[in-house]
C-alpha positions as CSV (number, residue, x, y, z in Angstrom):
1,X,130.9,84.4,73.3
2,X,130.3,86.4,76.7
3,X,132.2,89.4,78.3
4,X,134.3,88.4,81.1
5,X,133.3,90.7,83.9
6,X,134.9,90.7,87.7
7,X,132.5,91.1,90.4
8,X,133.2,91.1,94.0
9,X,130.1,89.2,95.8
10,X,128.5,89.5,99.3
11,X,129.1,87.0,100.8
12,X,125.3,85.9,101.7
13,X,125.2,86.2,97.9
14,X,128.1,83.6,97.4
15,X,127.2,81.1,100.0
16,X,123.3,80.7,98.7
17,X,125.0,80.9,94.5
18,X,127.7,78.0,95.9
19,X,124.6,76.1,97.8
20,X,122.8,76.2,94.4
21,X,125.6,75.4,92.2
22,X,126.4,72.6,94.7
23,X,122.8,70.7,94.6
24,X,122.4,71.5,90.4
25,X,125.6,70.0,89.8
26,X,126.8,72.9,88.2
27,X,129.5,75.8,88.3
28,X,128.8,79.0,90.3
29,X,129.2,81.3,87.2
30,X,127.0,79.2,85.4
31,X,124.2,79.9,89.0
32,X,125.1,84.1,89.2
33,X,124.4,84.0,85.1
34,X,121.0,82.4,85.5
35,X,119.9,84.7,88.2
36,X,121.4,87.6,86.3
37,X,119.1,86.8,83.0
38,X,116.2,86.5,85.5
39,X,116.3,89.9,86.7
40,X,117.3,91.6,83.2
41,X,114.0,90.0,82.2
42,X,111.9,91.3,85.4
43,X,113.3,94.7,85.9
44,X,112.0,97.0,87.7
45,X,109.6,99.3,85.8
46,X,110.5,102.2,86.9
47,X,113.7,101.3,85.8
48,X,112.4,101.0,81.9
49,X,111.8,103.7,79.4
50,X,108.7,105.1,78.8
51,X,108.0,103.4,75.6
52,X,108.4,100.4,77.7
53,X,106.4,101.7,80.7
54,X,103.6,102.1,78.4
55,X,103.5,98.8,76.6
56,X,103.9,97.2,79.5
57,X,100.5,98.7,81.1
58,X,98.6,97.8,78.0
59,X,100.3,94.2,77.9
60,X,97.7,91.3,77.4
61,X,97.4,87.7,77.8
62,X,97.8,85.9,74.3
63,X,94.6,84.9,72.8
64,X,96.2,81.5,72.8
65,X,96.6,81.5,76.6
66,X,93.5,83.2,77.5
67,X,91.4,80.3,75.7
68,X,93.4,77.8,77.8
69,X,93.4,79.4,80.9
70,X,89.2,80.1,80.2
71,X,88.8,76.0,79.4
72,X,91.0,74.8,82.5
73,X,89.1,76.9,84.9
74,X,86.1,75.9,83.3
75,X,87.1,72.2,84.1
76,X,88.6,72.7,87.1
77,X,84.7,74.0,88.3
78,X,83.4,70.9,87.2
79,X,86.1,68.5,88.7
80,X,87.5,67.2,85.4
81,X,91.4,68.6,86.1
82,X,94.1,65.7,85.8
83,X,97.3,66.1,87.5
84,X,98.8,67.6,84.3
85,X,96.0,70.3,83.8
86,X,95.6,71.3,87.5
87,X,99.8,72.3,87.0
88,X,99.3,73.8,83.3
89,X,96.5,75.4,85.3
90,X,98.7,77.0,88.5
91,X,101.1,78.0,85.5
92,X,99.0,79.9,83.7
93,X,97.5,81.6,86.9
94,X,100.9,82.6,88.1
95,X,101.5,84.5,84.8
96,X,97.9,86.0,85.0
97,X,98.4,87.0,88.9
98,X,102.4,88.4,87.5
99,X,101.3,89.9,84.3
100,X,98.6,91.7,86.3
101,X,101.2,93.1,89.0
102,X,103.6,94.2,86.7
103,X,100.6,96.0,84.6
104,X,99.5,98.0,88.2
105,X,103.4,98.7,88.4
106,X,103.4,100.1,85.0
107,X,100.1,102.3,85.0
108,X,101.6,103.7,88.8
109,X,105.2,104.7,86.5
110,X,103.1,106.2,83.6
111,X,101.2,108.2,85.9
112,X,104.2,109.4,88.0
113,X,105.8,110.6,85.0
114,X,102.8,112.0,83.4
115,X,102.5,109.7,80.9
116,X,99.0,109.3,81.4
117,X,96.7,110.9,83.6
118,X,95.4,109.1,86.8
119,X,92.4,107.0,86.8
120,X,90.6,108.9,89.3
């Protein structure tokens, strides 16, 4: 069971949750939670801890994922992608491109807060 919590909305934030909600088929508080577990997911990172900041520069693609994304570019250099792979394949790149952002995000915190000293 949630926490009931009153919020007073903008209303450009309303109309697109109502749009949303409206096209899904489903409530508006059922729209604001989605978006709210997106961005407690995503924070900012100079909004984490330390601890945090620091994992999240040394973060890694699985082993798992890395293979994959290695054999899909592999095929997709020799023409062999079906329609499934060439979307498994703009999946994994979109975490790559995001995992890599929030790593330069994280290494740019660490060395703001002298977690670390700069590269150069």
């Amino acid at each position: 069971m949630g926490e009931i919590i009153t919020l007073e909305l903008p209303e450009p934030l309303a109309h697109s949750a109502r749009i949303v909600a409206a096209r899904t088929s489903r409530r508006i508080e059922e729209v604001l939670v989605e978006w709210l577990d997106r961005a407690a997911v995503d924070l900012p990172v100079e909004m984490l801890p330390d601890d945090q900041v620091l994992g999240l520069r040394d973060l890694l693609m699985g082993d798992e994922q890395q293979d994959e994304l290695s054999a899909l570019l592999a095929d997709q250099r020799e023409h062999r992608l079906d329609a499934r792979q060439r979307v498994r394949l703009s999946e994994l790149l979109a975490m790559y491109r995001h995992g890599m952002v929030r790593k330069a995000q994280a290494l740019k915190v660490a060395v703001e807060r002298g977690l670390q000293p700069p590269l150069s």
